[in-house]
Structures are given as structure tokens and as C-alpha cells.
C-alpha positions in Angstrom: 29.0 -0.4 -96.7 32.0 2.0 -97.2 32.2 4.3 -99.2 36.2 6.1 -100.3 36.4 9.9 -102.2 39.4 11.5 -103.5 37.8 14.9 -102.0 35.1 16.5 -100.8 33.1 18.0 -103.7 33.3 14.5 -105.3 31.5 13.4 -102.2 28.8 15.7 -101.8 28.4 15.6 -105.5 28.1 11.9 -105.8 26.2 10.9 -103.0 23.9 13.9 -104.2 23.2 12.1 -107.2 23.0 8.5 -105.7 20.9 5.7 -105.6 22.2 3.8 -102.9 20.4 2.3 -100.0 20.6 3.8 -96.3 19.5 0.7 -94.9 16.2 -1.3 -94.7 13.4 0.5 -96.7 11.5 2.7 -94.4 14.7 3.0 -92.3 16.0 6.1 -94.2 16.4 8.8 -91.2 17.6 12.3 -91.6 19.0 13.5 -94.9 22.6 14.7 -95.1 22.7 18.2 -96.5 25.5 20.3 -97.9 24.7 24.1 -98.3 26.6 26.8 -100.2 28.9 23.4 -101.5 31.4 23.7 -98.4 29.1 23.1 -95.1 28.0 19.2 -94.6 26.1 18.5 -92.1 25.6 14.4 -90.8 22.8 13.9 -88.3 23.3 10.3 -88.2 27.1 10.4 -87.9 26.8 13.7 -85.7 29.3 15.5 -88.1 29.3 18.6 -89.4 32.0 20.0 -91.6 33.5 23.1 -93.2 35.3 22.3 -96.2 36.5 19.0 -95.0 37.2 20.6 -91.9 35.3 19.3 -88.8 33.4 22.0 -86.7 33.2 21.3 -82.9 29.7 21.6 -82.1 27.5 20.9 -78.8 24.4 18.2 -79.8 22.3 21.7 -79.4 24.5 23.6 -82.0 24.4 20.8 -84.0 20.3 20.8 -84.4 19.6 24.0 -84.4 22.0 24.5 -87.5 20.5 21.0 -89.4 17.5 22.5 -89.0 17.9 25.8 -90.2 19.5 23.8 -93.3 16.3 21.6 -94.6 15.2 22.0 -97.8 13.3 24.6 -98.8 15.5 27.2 -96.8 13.2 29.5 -95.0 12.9 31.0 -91.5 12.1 28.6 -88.8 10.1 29.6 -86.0 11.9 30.0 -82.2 9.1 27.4 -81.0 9.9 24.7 -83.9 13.7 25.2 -83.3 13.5 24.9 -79.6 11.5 21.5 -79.8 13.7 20.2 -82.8 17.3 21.3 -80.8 15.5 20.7 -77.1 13.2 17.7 -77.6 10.7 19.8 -75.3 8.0 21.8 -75.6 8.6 25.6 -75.8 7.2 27.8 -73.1 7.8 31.0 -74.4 11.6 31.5 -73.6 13.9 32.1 -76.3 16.5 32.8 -74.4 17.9 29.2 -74.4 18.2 29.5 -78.3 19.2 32.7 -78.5 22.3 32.1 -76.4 22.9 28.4 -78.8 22.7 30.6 -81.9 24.8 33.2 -80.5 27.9 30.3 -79.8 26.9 28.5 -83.4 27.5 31.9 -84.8 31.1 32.8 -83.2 32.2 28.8 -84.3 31.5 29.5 -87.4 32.7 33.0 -88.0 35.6 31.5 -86.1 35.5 28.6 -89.0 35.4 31.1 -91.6 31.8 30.1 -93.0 30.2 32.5 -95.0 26.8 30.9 -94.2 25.2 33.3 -91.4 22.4 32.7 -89.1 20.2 36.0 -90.0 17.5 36.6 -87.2 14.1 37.1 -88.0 12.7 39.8 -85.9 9.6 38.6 -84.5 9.6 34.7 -86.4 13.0 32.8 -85.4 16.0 32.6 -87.5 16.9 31.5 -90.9 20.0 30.5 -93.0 21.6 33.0 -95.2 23.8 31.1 -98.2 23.5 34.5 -100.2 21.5 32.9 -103.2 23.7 29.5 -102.9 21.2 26.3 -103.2 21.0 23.3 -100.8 22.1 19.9 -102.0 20.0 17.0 -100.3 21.8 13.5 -100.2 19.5 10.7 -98.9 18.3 7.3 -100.1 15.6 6.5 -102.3 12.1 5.5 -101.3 11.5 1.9 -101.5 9.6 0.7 -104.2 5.7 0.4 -103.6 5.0 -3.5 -103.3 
């Protein structure tokens, strides 16, 4: 299926609202978010976007920041980032994330987002959209039968 826009906000806003399929049911995968209306992030089609504008991130970047943005926004620990990003269990060593979320956050400053990746001393890190909500776009769940 393929699906044509005239713009971004009609995008986000319409496949927010949608019913359509993803595929087989129970073949749904991970949800494609928009935060703060301007970042969209694809984990399926590895894109992530600024306004319509595509960011250049590592695979790493790329998790970390998807998984700072699931619904409900909250802080995410070092050890759940670092298995989500890494695929490996933590030992301890944040050092490996710390230097990923330093490089997400220059690419985006660079970008000109205005979401930031606040630290949380002694927890992990979290989003900050200053009060802006978190739009999730996925497909339905198949009817029980």
C-alpha cells in the first residue's frame, strides 16, 4: 500500500487518526511516533525526520531517541536504554550511552529541534517537548475471533 500527503502535518495527522492495517493481524511492530508535531520517528523504515527534513542518525542514535519518545513520556533508565539501543545486557557502563546521547544531542541542536534530551541524575534520560503531547500512529488490533 502507498500512501501520498500534500505535507507533513496532514501526514502525521491522518495516519494518527487511522484505521488502516500494518500488515497481517498480530504483525503490527513498532508504532511510529511524532512528538512536539515536527519530530517523526519510523522504526520500521529507519527514518526519522525534522519537519520533513531527514536527520542522519547512526542505528544507536536512532533507538535511543525512539525510545525516549514512547508513550507515556517519562525518564528511561541507562540500563533499559542500553539493552533497547544495544540489544545486550547492561553491565554497569553508561559510558556507551552517554557518548550516543551526547552525538544525538549536537544532530539535533544542529537540526534545530527544540526537543532536548534532559538527563536524569542518577535514573537515565528523558525527552523534554516542554508540555507538547506525543501523537502515536499504529494499526489497530485485530478483531478477537
Amino acid at each position: 500500500m502507498l500512501l501520498l500527503f500534500p505535507d507533513y502535518a496532514t501526514a502525521a495527522r491522518t495516519l494518527s487518526e487511522s484505521d488502516l492495517d500494518a500488515g497481517p493481524p498480530g504483525d503490527h511492530g513498532p508504532a511510529v511516533t511524532t512528538v512536539d508535531g515536527g519530530l517523526f520517528i519510523d522504526p520500521l523504515r529507519l527514518d526519522v525526520t525534522w519537519n520533513g527534513i531527514p536527520l542522519r542518525l547512526t542505528r544507536l542514535e536512532r533507538a535511543v531517541l525512539a525510545h525516549l519518545a514512547e508513550a507515556p513520556l517519562r525518564a528511561w533508565s541507562h540500563e533499559h536504554l542500553y539493552r533497547a539501543a544495544w540489544g545486550d545486557t547492561w553491565l554497569g557502563d553508561a559510558s556507551a550511552l552517554h557518548a550516543t546521547v551526547k552525538r544525538l544531542r549536537r544532530k539535533l541542536r544542529d537540526a534545530g529541534v527544540t526537543i532536548f534530551l534532559e538527563s536524569v541524575r542518577g535514573v537515565g534520560f528523558r525527552l523534554d517537548t516542554q508540555g507538547a503531547g506525543v501523537v502515536m500512529a499504529q494499526a489497530p488490533e485485530p478483531a478477537p475471533g
